[in-house]
C-alpha positions as CSV (number, residue, x, y, z in Angstrom):
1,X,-96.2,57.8,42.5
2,X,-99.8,57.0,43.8
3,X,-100.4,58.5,47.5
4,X,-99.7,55.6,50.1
5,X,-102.1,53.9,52.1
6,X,-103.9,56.1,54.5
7,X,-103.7,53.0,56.8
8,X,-99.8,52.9,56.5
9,X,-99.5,57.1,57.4
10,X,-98.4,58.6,60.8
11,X,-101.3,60.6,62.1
12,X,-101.1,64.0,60.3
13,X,-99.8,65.9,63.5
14,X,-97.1,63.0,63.1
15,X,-95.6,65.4,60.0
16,X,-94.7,68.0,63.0
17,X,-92.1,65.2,64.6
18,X,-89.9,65.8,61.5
19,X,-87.8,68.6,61.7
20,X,-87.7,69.9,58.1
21,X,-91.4,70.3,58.1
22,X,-91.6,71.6,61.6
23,X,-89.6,74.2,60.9
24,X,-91.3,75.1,57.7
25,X,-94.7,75.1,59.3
26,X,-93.2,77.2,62.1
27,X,-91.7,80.0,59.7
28,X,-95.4,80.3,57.9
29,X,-97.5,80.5,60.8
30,X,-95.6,82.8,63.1
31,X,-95.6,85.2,59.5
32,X,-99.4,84.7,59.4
33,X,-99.7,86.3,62.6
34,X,-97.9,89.4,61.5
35,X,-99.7,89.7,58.7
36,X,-102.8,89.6,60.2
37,X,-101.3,92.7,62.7
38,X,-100.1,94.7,59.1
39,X,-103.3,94.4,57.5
40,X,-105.3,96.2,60.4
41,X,-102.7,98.5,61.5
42,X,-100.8,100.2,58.4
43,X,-104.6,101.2,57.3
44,X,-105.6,102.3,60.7
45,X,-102.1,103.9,61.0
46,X,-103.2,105.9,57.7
47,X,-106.7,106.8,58.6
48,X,-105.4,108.0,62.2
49,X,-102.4,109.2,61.7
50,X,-102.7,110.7,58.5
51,X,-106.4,111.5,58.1
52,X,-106.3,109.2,54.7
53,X,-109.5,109.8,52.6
54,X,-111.1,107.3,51.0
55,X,-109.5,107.8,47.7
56,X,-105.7,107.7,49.7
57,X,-107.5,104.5,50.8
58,X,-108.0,103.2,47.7
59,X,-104.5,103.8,46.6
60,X,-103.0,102.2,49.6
61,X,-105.1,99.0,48.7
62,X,-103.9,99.0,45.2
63,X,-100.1,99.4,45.9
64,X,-100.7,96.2,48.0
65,X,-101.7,94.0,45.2
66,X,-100.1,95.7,42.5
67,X,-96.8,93.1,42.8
68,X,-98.9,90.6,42.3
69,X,-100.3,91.8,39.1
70,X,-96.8,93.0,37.9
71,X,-93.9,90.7,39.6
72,X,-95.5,87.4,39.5
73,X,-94.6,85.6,36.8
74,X,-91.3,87.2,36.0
75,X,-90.5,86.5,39.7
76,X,-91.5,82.8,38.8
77,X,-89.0,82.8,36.1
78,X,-86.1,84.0,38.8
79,X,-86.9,82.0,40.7
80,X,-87.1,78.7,39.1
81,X,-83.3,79.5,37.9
82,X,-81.9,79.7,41.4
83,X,-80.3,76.9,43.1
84,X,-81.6,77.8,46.9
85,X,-85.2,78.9,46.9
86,X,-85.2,78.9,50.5
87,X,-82.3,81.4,50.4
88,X,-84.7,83.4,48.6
89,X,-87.7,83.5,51.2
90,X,-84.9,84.4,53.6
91,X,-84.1,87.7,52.0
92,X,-88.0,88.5,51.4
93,X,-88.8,87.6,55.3
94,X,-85.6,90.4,55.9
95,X,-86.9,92.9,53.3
96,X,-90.3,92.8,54.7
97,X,-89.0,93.2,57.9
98,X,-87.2,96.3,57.1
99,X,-89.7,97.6,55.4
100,X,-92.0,97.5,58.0
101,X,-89.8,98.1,60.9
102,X,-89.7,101.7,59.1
103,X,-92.6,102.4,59.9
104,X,-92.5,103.2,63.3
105,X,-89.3,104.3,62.9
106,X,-90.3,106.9,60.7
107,X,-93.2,107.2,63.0
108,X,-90.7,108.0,66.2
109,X,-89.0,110.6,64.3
110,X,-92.2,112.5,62.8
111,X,-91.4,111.9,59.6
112,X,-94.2,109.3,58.4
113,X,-96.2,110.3,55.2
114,X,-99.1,108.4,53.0
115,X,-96.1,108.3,50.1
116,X,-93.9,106.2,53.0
117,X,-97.1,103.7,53.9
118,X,-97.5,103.4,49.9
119,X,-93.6,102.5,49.5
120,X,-94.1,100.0,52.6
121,X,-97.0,98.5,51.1
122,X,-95.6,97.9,47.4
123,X,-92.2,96.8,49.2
124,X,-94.1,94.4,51.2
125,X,-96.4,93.0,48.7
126,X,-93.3,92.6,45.8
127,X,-91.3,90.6,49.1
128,X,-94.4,88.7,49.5
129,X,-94.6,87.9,45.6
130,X,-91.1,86.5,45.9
131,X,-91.7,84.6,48.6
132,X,-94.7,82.7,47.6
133,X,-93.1,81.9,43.5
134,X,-90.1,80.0,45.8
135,X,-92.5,78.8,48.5
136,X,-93.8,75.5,46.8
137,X,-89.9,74.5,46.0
138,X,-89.3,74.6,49.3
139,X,-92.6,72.8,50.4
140,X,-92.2,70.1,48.2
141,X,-88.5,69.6,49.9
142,X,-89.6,69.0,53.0
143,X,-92.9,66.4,52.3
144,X,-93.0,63.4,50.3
145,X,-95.7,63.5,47.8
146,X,-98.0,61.4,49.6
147,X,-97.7,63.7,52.4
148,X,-98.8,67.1,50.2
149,X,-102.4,67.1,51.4
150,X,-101.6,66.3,55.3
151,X,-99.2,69.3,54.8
152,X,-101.3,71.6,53.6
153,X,-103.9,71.1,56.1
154,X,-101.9,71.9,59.0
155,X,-100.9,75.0,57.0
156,X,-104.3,76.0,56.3
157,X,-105.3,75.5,60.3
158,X,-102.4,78.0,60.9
159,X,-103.8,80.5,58.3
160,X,-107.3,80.1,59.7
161,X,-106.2,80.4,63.9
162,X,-104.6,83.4,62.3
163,X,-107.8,85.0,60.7
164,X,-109.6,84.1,64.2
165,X,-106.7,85.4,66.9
166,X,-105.3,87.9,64.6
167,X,-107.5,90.5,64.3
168,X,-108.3,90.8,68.0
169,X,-104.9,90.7,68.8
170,X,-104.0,93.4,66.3
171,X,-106.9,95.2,67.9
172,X,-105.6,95.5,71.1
173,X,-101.8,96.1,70.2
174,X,-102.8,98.9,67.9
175,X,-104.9,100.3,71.0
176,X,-102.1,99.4,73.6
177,X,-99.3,100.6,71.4
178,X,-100.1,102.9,68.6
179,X,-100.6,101.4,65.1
180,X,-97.4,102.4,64.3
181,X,-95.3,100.3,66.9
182,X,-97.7,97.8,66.3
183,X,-96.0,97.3,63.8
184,X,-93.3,96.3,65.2
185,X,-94.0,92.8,66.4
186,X,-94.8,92.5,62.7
187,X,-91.5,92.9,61.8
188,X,-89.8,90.3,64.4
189,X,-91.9,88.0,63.0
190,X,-90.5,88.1,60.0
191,X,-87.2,87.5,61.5
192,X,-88.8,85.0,63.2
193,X,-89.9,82.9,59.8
194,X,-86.1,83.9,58.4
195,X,-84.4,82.4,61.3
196,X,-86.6,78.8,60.9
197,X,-86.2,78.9,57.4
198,X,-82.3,79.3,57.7
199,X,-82.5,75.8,60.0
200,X,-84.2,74.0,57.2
201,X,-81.6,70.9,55.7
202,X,-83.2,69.9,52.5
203,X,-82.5,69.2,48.8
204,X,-84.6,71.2,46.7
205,X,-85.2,70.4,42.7
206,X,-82.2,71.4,40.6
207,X,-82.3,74.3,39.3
208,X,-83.5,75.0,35.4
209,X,-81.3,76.4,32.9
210,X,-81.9,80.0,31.7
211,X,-82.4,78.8,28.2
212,X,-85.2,76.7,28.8
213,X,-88.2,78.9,28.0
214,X,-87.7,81.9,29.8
215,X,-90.6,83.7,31.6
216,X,-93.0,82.4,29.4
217,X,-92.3,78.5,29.8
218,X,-94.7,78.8,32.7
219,X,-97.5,80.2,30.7
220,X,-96.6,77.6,27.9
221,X,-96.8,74.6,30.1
222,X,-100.6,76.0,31.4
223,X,-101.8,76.8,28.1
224,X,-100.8,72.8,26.7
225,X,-102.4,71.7,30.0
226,X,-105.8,71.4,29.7
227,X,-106.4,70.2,33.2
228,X,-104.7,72.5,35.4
229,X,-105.6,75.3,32.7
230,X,-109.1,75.3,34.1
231,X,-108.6,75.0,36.8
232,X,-106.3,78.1,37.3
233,X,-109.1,80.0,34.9
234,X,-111.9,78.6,37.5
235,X,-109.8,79.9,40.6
236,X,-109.7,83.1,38.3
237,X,-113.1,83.7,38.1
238,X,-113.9,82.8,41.8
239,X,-111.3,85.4,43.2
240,X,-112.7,87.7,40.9
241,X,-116.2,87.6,42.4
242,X,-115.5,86.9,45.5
243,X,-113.5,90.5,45.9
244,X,-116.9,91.9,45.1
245,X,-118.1,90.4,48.5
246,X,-115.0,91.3,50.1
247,X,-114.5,95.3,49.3
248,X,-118.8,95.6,49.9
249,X,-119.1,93.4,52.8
250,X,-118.6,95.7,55.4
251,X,-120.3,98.9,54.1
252,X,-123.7,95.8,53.2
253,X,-123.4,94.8,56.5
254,X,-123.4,98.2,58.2
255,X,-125.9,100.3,56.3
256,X,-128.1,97.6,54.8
257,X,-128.2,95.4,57.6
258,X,-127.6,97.5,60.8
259,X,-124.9,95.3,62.3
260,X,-123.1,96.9,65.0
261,X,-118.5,96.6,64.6
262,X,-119.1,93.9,67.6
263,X,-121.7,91.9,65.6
264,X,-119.6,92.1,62.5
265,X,-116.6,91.1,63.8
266,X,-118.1,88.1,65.4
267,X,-119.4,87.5,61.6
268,X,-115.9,87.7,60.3
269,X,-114.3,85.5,63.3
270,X,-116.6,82.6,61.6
271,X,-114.8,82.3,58.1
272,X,-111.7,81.5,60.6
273,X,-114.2,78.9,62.5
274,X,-115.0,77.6,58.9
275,X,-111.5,77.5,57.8
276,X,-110.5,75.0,60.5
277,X,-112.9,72.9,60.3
278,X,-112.3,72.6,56.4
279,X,-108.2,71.9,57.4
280,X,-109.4,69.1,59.5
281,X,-111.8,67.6,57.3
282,X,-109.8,68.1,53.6
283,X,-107.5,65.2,54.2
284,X,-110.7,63.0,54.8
285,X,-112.6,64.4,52.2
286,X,-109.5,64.1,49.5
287,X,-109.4,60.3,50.5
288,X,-112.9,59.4,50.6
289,X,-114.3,61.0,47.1
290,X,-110.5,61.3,45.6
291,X,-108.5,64.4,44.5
292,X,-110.5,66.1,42.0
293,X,-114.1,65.5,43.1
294,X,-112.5,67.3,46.5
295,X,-111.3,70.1,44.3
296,X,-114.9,70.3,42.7
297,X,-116.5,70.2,46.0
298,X,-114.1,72.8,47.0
299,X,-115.4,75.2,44.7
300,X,-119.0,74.7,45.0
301,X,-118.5,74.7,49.1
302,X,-116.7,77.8,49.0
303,X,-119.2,79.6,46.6
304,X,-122.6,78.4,47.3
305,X,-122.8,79.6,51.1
306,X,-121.8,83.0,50.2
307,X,-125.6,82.8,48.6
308,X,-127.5,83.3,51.7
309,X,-125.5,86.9,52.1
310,X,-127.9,89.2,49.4
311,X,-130.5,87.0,51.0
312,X,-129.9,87.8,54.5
313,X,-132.9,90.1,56.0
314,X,-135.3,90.2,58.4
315,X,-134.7,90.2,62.8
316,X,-131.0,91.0,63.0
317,X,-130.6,87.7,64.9
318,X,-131.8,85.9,62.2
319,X,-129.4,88.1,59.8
320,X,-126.6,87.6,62.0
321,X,-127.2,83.5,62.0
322,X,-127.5,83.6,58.5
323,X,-124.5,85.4,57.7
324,X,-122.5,83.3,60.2
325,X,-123.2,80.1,58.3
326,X,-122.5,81.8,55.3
327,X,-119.3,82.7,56.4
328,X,-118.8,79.4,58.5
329,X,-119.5,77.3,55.1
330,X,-117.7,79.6,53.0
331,X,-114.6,79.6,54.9
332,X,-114.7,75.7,55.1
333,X,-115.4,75.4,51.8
334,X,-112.1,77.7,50.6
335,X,-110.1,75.5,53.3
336,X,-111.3,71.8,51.0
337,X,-110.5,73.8,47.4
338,X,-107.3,75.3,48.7
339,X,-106.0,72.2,50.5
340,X,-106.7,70.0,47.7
341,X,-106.0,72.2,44.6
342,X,-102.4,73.3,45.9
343,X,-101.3,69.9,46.5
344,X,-102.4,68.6,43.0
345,X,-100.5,71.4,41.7
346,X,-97.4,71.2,43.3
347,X,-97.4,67.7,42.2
348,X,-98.6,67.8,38.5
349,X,-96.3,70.8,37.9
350,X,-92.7,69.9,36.6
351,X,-90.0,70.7,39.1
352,X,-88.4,73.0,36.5
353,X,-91.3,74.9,35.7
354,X,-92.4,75.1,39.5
355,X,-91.6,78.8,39.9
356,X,-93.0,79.8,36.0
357,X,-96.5,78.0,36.1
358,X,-97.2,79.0,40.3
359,X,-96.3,82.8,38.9
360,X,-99.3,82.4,36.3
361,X,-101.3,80.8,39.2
362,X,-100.7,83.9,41.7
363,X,-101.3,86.4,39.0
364,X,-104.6,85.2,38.0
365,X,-105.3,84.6,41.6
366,X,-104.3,88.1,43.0
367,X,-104.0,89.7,40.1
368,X,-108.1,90.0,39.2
369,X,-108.4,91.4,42.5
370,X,-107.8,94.9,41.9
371,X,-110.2,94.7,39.0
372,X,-113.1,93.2,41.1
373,X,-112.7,95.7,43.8
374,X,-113.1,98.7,41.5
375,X,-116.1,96.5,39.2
376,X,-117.8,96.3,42.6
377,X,-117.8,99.9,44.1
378,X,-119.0,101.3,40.3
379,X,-121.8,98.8,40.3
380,X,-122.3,99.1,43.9
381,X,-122.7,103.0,43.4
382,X,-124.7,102.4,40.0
383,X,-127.0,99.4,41.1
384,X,-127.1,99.3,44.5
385,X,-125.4,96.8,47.5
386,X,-127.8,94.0,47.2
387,X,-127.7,93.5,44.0
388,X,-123.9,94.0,43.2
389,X,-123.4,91.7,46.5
390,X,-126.2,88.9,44.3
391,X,-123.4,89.6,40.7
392,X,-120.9,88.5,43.2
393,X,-122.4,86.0,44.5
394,X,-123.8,84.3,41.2
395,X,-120.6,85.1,39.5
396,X,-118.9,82.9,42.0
397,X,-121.1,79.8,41.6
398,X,-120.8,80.1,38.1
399,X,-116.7,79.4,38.6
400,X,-117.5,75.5,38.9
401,X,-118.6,75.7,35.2
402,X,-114.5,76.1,34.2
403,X,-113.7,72.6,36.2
404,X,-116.5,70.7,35.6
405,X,-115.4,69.9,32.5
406,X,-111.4,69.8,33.1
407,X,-111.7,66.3,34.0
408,X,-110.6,66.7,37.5
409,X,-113.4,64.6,39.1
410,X,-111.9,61.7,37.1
411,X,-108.8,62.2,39.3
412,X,-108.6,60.4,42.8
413,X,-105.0,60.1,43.2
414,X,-102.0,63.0,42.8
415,X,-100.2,62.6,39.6
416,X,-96.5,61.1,39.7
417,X,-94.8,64.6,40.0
418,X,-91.9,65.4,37.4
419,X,-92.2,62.5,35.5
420,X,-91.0,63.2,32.1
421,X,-93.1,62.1,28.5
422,X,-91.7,58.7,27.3
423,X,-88.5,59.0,25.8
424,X,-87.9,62.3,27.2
425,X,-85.3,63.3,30.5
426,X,-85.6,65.5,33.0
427,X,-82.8,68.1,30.7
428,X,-84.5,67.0,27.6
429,X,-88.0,67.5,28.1
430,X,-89.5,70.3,26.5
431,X,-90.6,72.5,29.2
432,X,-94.0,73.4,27.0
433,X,-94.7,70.0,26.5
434,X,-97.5,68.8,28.2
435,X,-97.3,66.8,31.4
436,X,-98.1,62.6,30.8
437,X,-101.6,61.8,31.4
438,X,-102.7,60.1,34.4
439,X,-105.1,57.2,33.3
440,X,-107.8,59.2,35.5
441,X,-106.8,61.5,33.0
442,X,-106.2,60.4,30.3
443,X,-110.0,59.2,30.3
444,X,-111.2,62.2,31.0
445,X,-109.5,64.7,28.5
């Protein structure tokens, strides 16, 4: 099914007057804010608290991501075998909420150790795995196809308000409050997100049966995909570099640039700025150039700003202008590739296989971080900032390079989702098998 005419659509806030959405936009953007809260005050709550070194730092980062590395694709696997996704997210929004609602608990009764904020993290990031492998079940049960990229506009506006109120608000609750009972508005957000996603009336895909393909169906399906292969090794190598920004950003800013915490933060509040502005213009972009090229652009948007950061030098307002618009164009940029890649995925990816292949996706995705962060602070300490931050950068450019040639920019419309190869049913078809070619496609590959 080709996407509608944009002339025939509601206006995109229009997808808020129906109640299934709603209440799926609801549960992820009150979560955002609470995550925006746990990711400032467990670490301050461990540097404060706990006098955490940088190496206890270091740990507590990596038990973070570790789910994702670890859980991701055998989570898919669960997941695409369960009848009620939704039900799923439910249970994950309640076991995050317990886990951190220890935290102050723990806090309260002077009991609260670095092993107990590891335990948290890995609990919350393994929750977090499971919620985001059922997430694009539930997604697609709410939207019609044609409405995929709308969708995920408004969602990416909530995660970039998020990045822009979030860490000011987490500021002041963790100096009001304690970082520990912080914390707990975290947790009832959580609730929150459990309670709207318990509302939600929708029929999601039927389940697949546990014989067809197992954990590795989803790696199967990618590796006989040539399209959506590179373009999950191209997201790949992006995340990759850009972690090297992210874990040397601050320390570049602060000893090689002299930027003040005010002037840095007012940096960081522009990759929010940017990420709006890229939610409201995706759907626009998607329809004027088509699906792929916005994809393309995406990448090359998101990367090519984050040049001007080795480059920055000089008056420190000129530093702080460039670095804004890097940040501004970067954070726009992500907004375009992540808008338009997600909603091609979720509608090239068989229902059955949703879970499987969006498991591969998040464990090349999250799963590279960890090994950018520690490539960056050996070259950093071998090499220097600058040129580490200039690797980074290059590296990321360089991403475009995997979906250049994937055929995406022949691609204007979203595929017909789940629609079997000829002869073949929706139980029949071999979950390996490769999806059936768009003629954009086909003419491409």
């Amino acid at each position: 099914m080709n996407a509608a005419d944009p002339r025939d659509r509601p206006p995109r806030t229009g997808l808020l007057r129906e109640r299934g959405f709603r209440l799926y936009w609801s549960a992820h953007s009150i979560s955002l804010v609470g995550d925006e809260i746990t990711i400032l005050a467990i670490p301050l709550a461990a540097v404060l608290l706990l006098d955490a070194g940088a190496a206890e730092m270091g740990w507590l980062t990596a038990v973070a991501l570790l789910p994702s590395l670890l859980l991701s694709i055998p989570g898919g696997a669960w997941a695409d075998r369960q009848a009620s996704r939704r039900r799923a997210m439910i249970v994950s929004d309640i076991g995050r909420f317990a886990a951190v609602a220890s935290v102050p608990l723990a806090y309260a009764f002077d009991a609260l150790t670095m092993t107990h904020l590891y335990v948290t993290e890995f609990v919350v990031g393994a929750f977090t795995v499971l919620f985001r492998v059922c997430n694009h079940h539930v997604y697609a049960s709410v939207l019609a196809a044609d409405r995929y990229v709308d969708g995920s506009a408004l969602l990416s506006g909530s995660r970039s308000a998020a990045a822009i109120a979030g860490p000011g608000a987490g500021g002041g609750l963790v100096q009001a409050l304690t970082a520990p009972f912080a914390l707990v508005l975290d947790a009832v957000t959580y609730l929150v997100s459990a309670v709207c996603l318990g509302r939600i009336e929708a029929t999601e895909a039927p389940p697949a049966r546990r014989e067809r393909g197992g954990p590795a169906a989803g790696l199967r399906w990618v590796a006989a995909n040539r399209t959506p292969r590179l373009l999950i090794s191209g997201v790949a190598m992006l995340s990759l570099f850009a972690t090297f920004l992210a874990t040397l950003f601050v320390l570049y800013a602060t000893d090689e640039l002299g930027l003040s915490p005010g002037l840095l933060g007012l940096v960081f509040a522009m990759v929010g700025l940017g990420g709006l502005a890229g939610a409201y213009l995706a759907p626009r972009v998607v329809r004027r150039i088509g699906q792929g090229p916005a994809i393309v652009a995406g990448f090359v948007g998101f990367s090519l700003p984050l040049t001007l950061v080795p480059l920055a030098e000089g008056p420190k307002p000129l530093v702080v202008t460039v670095l804004a618009v890097a940040q501004f164009g970067s954070g726009c940029g992500v907004a375009v590739m992540d808008i338009a890649a997600n909603s091609y995925l979720i509608a090239v990816i068989p229902a059955t296989l949703r879970s499987r292949v969006m498991g591969v996706v998040q464990t090349s995705n999250f799963g590279v971080r960890p090994v950018g962060a520690v490539l960056a602070g050996t070259l950093g300490a071998a090499v220097g900032l600058r040129p580490t931050m200039w690797i980074g950068t290059v590296g990321a450019v360089l991403s475009v390079l995997w979906v250049l040639p994937s055929g995406l920019r022949h691609v204007r419309t979203l595929p017909a989702p789940d629609a079997p190869e000829p002869g073949a049913t929706a139980d029949t078809a071999e979950p390996g098998a490769p999806v059936p070619d768009t003629p954009e496609k086909a003419a491409a590959d």
